[in-house]
Every structure is written in C-alpha cells, then in structure tokens.
C-alpha positions in Angstrom: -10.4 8.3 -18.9 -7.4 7.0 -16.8 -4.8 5.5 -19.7 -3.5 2.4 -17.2 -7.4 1.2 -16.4 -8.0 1.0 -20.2 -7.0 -2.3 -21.4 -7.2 -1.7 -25.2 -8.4 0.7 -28.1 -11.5 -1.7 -28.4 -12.2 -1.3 -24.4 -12.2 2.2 -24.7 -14.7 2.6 -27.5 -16.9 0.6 -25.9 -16.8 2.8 -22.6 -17.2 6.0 -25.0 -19.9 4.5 -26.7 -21.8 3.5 -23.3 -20.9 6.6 -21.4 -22.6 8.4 -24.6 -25.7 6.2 -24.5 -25.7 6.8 -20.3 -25.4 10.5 -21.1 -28.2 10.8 -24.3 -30.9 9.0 -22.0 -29.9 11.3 -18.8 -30.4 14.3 -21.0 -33.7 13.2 -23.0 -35.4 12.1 -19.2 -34.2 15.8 -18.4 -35.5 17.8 -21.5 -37.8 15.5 -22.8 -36.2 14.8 -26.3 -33.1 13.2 -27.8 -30.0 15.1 -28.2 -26.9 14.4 -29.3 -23.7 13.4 -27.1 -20.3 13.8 -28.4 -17.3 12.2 -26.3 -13.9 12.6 -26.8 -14.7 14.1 -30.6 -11.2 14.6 -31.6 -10.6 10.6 -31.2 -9.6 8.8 -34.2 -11.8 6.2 -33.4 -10.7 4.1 -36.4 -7.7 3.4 -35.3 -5.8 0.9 -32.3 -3.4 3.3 -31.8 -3.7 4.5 -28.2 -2.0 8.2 -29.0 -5.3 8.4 -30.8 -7.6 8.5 -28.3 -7.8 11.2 -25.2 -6.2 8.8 -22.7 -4.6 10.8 -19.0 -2.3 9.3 -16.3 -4.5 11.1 -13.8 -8.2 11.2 -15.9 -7.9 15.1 -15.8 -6.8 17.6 -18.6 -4.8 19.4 -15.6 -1.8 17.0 -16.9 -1.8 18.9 -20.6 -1.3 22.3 -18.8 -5.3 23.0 -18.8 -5.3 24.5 -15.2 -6.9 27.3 -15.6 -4.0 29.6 -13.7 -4.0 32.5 -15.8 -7.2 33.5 -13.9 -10.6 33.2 -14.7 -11.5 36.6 -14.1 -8.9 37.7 -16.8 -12.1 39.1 -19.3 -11.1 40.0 -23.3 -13.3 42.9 -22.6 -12.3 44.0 -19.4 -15.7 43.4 -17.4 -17.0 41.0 -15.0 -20.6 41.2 -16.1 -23.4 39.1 -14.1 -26.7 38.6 -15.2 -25.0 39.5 -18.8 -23.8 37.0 -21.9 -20.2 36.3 -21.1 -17.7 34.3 -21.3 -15.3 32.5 -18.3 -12.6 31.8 -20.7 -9.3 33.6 -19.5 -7.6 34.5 -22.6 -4.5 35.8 -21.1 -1.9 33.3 -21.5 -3.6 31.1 -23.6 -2.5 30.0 -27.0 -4.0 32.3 -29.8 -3.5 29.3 -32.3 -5.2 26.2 -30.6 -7.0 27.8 -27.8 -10.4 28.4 -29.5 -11.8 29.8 -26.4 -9.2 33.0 -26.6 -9.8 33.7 -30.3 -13.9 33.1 -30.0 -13.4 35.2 -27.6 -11.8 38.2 -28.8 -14.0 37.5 -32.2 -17.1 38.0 -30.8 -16.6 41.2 -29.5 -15.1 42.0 -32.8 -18.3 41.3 -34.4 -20.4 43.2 -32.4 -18.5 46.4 -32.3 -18.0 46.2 -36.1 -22.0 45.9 -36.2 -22.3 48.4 -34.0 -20.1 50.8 -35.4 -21.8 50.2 -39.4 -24.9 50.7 -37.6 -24.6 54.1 -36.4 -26.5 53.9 -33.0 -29.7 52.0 -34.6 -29.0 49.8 -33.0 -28.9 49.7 -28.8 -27.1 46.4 -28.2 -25.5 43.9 -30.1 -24.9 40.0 -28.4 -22.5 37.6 -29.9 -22.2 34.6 -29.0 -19.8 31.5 -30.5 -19.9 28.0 -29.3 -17.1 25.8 -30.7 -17.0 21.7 -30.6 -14.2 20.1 -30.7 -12.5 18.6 -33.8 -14.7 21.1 -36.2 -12.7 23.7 -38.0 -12.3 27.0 -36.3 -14.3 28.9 -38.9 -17.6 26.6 -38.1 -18.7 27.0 -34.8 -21.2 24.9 -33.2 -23.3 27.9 -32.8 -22.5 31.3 -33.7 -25.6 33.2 -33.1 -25.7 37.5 -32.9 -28.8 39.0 -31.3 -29.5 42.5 -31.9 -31.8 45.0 -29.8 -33.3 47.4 -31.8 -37.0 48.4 -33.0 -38.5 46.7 -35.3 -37.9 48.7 -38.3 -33.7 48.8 -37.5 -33.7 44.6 -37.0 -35.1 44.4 -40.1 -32.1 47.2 -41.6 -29.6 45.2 -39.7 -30.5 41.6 -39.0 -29.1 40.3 -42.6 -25.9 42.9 -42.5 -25.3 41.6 -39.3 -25.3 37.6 -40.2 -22.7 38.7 -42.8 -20.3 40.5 -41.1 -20.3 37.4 -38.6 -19.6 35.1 -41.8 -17.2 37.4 -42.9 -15.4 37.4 -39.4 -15.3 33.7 -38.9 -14.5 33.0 -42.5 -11.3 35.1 -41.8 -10.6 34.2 -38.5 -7.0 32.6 -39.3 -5.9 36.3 -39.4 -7.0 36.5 -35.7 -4.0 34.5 -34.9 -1.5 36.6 -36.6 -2.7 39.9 -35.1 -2.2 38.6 -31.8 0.7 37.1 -31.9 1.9 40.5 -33.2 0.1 42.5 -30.7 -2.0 44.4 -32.8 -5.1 43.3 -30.8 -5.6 43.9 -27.1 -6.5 40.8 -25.3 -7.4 42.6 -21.7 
C-alpha cells in the first residue's frame, strides 16, 4: 500500500481487512471452499504506529532492495529443471539471516540428500519442499512436506526416518546461517 494515500493506522486496517475479505471470496468462488488469506502478516496490527505496518513510497517492495537482480536463474543446486519441483528463489546475494527463501532453499536439498544418502539407493528420488509465511519462526514452515519414490516396502522403511531428519533439519536450522556466512556450504 502507498504510505501518503493511507490516512491513518485505522484506515489501513480497514483496507487489510477488506482486501482479505475481497481475496477469501475470490479464492472460495475459484476452489469452491474457504481458505484463509493473510495480508501483510508481519503487521503489528495493535498498534497506531505507522512503522508498524508494511507501508511503501511507491506500493512495491522494489524500494527495500527486493529487486530480484541477483538473477533468478541463480539455482542453490545448479539446475534449471522444468516440469520438476523447484524453486525461483535466487539465493546468491541474498541475506542468509532474514532471507528465508535462501536458507529454505539450501535446506531442502540438505534434507533430501541426507535421506538419500541414509537410505542407500532404496530409495529412487527424494522431493523436499518448504513453504514459509511470513512472521512464523524459521523453524515452522507453512508446509514442509518430503515425498519419497520408492516401492512399497522401502516407503514404509523410510517414510517415518525421513519425517525426522526433516524435524531435525529445521529444528537446527539457525546453524544454517552460520555455515554460510562462513562459507562452509556452497550456495551455487
């Protein structure tokens, strides 16, 4: 939202709160059911403080630095995979302590080479996929989901060993951080 067309904190919830409503009905004529909308989830909607809210001169994130010129085709894993799971984040560049898309990132395929290394080739492909939201802590994604491709008999070895080593991963992902900054992890 553009900060000089928002008269006050109590204006701008009230746009937040209808642009939600706008946005809940759109999606349940769409899909058929209700879902829920979050706008702006790192407001402190509490408060009348207007450095509270996510108010821009211009109404895009482009004036924080968010311009995406470190190149989207910049993958943590090297590959430009269509038709494949993957991310468009560019991680290059991008702050390993606040940029969740850069550490999710470079977790993910963490997690999925650690289960496939533990599993020894019982496994044929591993998927990882973690969806953050926005003012929830880094270690609780949104979704944080690992698909396996096995046989039967190996999902059944591996699907539980696998939910765990994800847990594991995202309950120490504050180490992440420091083994980028300090190089010890490849980012391309």
């Amino acid at each position: 939202m553009i900060s000089s067309r928002i008269a006050s904190a109590s204006e701008y919830r009230s746009i937040v709160e209808q642009l939600g409503s706008l946005c809940a009905q759109k999606a349940h004529d769409m899909v058929g059911r209700q879902v829920e909308i979050s706008v702006n989830r790192a407001d402190d909607l509490a408060s009348d403080d207007p450095d509270d809210y996510y108010l821009t001169v211009t109404g895009l994130s482009l004036e924080n630095g968010d311009d995406g010129s470190v190149g989207r085709g910049n993958r943590v894993n090297g590959l430009i995979t269509p038709f494949r799971p993957m991310s468009t984040e560019a991680a290059a560049g991008k702050n390993p302590v606040t940029h969740i898309g850069k550490l999710y990132n470079v977790l993910a395929g963490q997690i999925a080479m650690r289960i496939a290394d533990e599993a020894g080739g019982e496994i044929q492909e591993v998927q990882v996929r973690l969806l953050s939201q926005i003012g929830s802590p880094i270690d609780l994604p949104a979704v944080a989901s690992v698909e396996l491709i096995a046989d039967d008999a190996a999902y059944r070895r591996w699907n539980r060993r696998a939910r765990e080593i994800a847990d594991s991963s995202l309950a120490s992902i504050e180490e992440l951080t420091d083994q980028i900054v300090k190089g010890s992890i490849s980012i391309f």
